[in-house]
C-alpha positions in Angstrom: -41.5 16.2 3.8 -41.8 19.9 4.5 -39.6 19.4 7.6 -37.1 17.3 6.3 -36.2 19.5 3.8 -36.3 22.4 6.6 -33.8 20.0 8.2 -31.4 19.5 5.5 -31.4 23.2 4.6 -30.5 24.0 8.3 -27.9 21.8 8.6 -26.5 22.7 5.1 -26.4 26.6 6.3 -24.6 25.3 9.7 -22.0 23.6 7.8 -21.4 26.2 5.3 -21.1 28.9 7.8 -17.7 28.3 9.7 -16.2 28.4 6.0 -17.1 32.2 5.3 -17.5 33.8 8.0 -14.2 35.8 9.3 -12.9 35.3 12.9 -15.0 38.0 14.5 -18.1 36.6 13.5 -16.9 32.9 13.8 -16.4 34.0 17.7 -20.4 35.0 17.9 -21.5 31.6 16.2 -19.4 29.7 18.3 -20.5 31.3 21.5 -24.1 31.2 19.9 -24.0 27.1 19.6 -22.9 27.1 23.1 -25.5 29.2 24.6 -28.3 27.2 22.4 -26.3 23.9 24.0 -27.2 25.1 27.5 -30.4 26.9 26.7 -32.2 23.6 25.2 -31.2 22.0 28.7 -32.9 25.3 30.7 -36.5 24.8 28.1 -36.3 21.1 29.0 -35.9 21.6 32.7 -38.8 24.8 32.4 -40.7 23.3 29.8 -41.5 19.6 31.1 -40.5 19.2 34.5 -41.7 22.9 35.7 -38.4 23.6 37.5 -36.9 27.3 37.4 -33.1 27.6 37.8 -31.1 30.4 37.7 -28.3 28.5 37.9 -27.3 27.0 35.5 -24.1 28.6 34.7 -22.4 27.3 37.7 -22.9 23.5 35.7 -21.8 25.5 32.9 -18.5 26.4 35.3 -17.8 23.3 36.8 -17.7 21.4 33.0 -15.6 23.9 32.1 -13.4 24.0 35.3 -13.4 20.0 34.7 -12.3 20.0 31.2 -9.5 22.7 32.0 -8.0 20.6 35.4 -7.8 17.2 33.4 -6.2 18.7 30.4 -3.5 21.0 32.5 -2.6 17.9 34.4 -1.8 15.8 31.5 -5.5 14.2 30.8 -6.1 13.9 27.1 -8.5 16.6 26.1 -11.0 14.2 24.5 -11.0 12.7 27.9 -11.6 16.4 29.5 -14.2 16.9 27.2 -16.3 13.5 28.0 -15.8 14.4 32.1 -17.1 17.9 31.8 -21.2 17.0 31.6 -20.7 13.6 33.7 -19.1 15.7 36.3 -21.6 18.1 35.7 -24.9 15.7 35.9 -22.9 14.7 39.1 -22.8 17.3 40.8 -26.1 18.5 40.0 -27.6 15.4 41.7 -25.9 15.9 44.7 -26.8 19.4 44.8 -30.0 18.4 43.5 -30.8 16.5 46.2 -31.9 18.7 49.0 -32.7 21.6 46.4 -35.6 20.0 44.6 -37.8 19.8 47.4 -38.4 23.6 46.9 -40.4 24.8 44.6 -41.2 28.3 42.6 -39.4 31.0 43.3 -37.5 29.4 46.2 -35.7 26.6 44.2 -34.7 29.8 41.8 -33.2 31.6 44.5 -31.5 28.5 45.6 -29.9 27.9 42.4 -28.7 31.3 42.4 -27.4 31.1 45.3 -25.3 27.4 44.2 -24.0 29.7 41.7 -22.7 32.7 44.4 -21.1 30.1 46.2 -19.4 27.9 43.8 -17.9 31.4 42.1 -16.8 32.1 45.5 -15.1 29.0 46.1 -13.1 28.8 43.2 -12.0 32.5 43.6 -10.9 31.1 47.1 -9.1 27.7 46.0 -5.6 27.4 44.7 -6.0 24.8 42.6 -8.7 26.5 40.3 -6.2 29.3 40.2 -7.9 32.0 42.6 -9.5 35.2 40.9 -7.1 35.1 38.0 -8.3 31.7 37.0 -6.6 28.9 34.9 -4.5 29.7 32.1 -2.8 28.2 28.7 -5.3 25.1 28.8 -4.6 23.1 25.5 -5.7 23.0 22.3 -8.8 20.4 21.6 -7.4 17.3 20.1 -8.0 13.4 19.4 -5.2 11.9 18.8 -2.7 13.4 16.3 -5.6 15.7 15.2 -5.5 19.2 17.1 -8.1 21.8 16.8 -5.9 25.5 15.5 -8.8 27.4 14.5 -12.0 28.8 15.0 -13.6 27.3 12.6 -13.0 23.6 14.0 -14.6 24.4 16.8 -17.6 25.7 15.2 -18.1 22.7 14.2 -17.2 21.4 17.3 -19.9 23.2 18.9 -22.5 22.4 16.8 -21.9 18.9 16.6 -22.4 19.0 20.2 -25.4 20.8 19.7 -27.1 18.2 17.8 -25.9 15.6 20.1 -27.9 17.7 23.1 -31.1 18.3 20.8 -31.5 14.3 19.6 -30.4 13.5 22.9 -33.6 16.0 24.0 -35.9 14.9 21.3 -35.4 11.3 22.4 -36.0 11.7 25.7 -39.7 14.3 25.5 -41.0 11.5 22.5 -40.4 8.8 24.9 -42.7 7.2 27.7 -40.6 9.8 30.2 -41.0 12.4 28.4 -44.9 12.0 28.7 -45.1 11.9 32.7 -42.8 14.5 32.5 -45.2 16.5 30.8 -48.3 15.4 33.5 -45.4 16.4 36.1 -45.0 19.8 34.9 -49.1 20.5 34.0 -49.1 19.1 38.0 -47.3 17.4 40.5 -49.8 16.7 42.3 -51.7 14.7 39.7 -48.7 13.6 38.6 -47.6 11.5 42.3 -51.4 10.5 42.3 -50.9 8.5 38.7 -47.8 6.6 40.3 -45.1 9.1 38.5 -42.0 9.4 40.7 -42.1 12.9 40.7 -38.9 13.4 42.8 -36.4 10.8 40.7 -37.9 12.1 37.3 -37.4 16.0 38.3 -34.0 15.0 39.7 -32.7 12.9 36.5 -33.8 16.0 34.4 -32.0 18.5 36.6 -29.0 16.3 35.8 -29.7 16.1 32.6 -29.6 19.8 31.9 -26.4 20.8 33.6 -24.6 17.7 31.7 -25.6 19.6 28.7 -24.5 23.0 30.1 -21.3 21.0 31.0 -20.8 20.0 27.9 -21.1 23.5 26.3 -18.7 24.4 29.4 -15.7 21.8 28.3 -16.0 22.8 24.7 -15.8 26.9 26.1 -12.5 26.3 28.1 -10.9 24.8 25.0 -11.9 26.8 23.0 -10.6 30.0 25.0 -7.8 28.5 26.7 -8.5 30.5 29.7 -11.3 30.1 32.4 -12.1 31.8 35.6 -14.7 33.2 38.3 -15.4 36.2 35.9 -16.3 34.2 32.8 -19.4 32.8 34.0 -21.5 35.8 35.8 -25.0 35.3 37.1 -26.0 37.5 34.4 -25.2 34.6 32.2 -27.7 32.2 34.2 -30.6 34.7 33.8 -29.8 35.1 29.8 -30.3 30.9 29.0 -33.9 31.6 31.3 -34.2 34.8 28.6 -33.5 32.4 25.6 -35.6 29.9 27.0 -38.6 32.1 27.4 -37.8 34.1 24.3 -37.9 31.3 21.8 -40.3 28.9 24.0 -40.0 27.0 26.6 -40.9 23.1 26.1 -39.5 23.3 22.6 -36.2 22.3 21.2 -36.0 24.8 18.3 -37.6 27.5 20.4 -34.3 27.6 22.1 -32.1 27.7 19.3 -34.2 30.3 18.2 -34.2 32.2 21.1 -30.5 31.7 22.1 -29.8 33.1 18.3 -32.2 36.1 18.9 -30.7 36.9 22.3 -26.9 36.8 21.1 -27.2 38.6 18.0 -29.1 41.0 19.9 -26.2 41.5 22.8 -24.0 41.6 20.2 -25.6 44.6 18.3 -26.0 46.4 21.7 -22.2 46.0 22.7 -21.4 47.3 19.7 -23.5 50.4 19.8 -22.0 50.5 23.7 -18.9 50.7 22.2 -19.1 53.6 20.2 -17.1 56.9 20.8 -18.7 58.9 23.2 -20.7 56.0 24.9 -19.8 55.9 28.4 -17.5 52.7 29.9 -20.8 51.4 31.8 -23.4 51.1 28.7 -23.0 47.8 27.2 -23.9 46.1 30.8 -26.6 49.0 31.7 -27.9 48.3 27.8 -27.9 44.8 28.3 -30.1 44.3 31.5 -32.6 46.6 30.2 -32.5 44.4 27.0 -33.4 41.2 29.0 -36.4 43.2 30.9 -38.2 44.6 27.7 -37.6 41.7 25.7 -39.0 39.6 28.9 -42.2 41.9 29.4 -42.8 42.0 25.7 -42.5 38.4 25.5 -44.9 37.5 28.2 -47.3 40.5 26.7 -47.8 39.6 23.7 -45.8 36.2 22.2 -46.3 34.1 25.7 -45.7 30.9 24.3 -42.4 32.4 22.7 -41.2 33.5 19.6 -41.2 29.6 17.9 -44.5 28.5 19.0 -46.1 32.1 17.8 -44.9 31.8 14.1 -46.0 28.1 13.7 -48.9 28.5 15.3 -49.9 31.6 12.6 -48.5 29.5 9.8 -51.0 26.3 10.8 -53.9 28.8 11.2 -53.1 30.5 7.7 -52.8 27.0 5.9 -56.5 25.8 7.7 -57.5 29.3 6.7 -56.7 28.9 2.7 -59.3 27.8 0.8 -59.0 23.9 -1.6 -59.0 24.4 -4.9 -61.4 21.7 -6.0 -62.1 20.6 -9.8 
């Protein structure tokens, strides 16, 4: 009961939201959605198949890169919008492939690396527009409908959200979701109780870039504009950040953390803006952000931010007494 009402209230709040708030701060809650989008793929690809990539921004480039091609060449941007994650899951299991027989810190570098070279490529190719990028994508629409403000795709992106967390939820509640949970407490044990432990980690890989995909078709329209220099490996290491920061294995935990880290950056490029601060603070303020947040984390909250509060709440309910008659 307790969480139904939680549930209600929640999505209450995100409906209400794009309503008031003003375009400045519709800009952060937009960008917020789309960050949780990608970070609940990142917690389910940490969390239960115990694979570390730091690159999951390149997904997040090639649904947007998708989304922008089709609609500048005439493609119905409902149609741009549905290619961005399958391309994405695509190209993630083709990349996937070879890349999953690393492991640890070797299939991180590896990612990161995917992502050097695909922001290379499309800096290189023509028809991705070069360094400048692609310009004057169009508006969102279905139909005769055509998103014209910010607030439509707010809602946009948060319907897309929930789409990726039942989508999630389904998937960890289901038979799946419970070898995937033996795979990432141990492969080994895993293979030895007949789990395909290379199909499983593969579909899951694919899984989480079609959600970063997603959030990546729903970016370009929203901006109108992508290139090379919208999707930084900085941006990769912030969903692992989220991820950690709100809990990994837990779909709320990346909400949570994906809202803690944005508001966060957003507070810090403010104060980096202020006169007097020098041109280079809001990055320099930024990466020393993710690194104390990061050791403070895994000092003291290591099973994130989510799992720590409901974990204090269960123990303080055990902890109060019955009142008996």
């Amino acid at each position: 009961m307790i969480r139904l009402v939680a549930g209600l209230l929640i999505a209450a709040v995100t409906l209400a939201l794009p309503a008031v708030l003003d375009d400045s701060a519709l800009a952060v809650y937009i960008l917020l959605g789309l960050a949780a989008m990608v970070t609940v793929g990142v917690s389910l690809l940490m969390g239960y198949a115990g694979q570390v990539s730091l690159g999951q921004g390149a997904f997040y480039a090639i649904g947007a890169y998708t989304a922008a091609l089709l609609a500048l060449n005439g493609v119905p941007p409902l149609a741009g919008l549905v290619a961005a994650p399958v391309v994405a899951a695509l190209s993630a299991l083709v990349i996937g492939t070879p890349l999953l027989r690393l492991r640890g810190h070797h299939l991180a570098f590896a990612t990161l690396a995917m992502q050097l070279i695909l922001l290379s490529l499309a800096g290189q190719l023509e028809f991705t527009g070069g360094d400048i990028g692609l310009q004057a994508i169009p508006q969102f629409s279905i139909g005769s409908f055509e998103a014209t403000g910010a607030a439509t795709y707010a809602y946009l992106t948060w319907a897309g959200l929930a789409l990726v967390m039942l989508v999630t939820r389904n998937v960890i509640t289901s038979r799946p979701g419970r070898a995937l949970r033996a795979l990432a407490t141990s492969e080994t044990a895993a293979a030895s109780s007949g789990i395909p432990v290379g199909r499983y980690k593969l579909v899951v890989f694919a899984l989480s870039a079609a959600f970063a995909g997603l959030a990546g078709g729903i970016y370009c329209f929203y901006t109108g504009y992508v290139a090379p220099g919208s999707f930084p490996v900085l941006i990769s290491i912030q969903y692992i950040v989220m991820a950690v920061v709100g809990g990994l294995g837990t779909i709320w935990g990346a909400v949570v953390g994906a809202s803690a880290i944005t508001l966060l950056l957003q507070a810090l490029n403010t104060l980096g803006a202020l006169p007097g601060m020098p041109t280079y603070a809001p990055s320099v303020l930024s990466y020393a952000v993710y690194a104390l947040v990061l050791i403070v984390v895994v000092l003291f909250l290591p099973q994130g931010l989510l799992p720590a509060v409901t974990d204090r709440l269960s123990r303080k309910r055990q902890s109060t007494p019955v009142e008996t008659r």
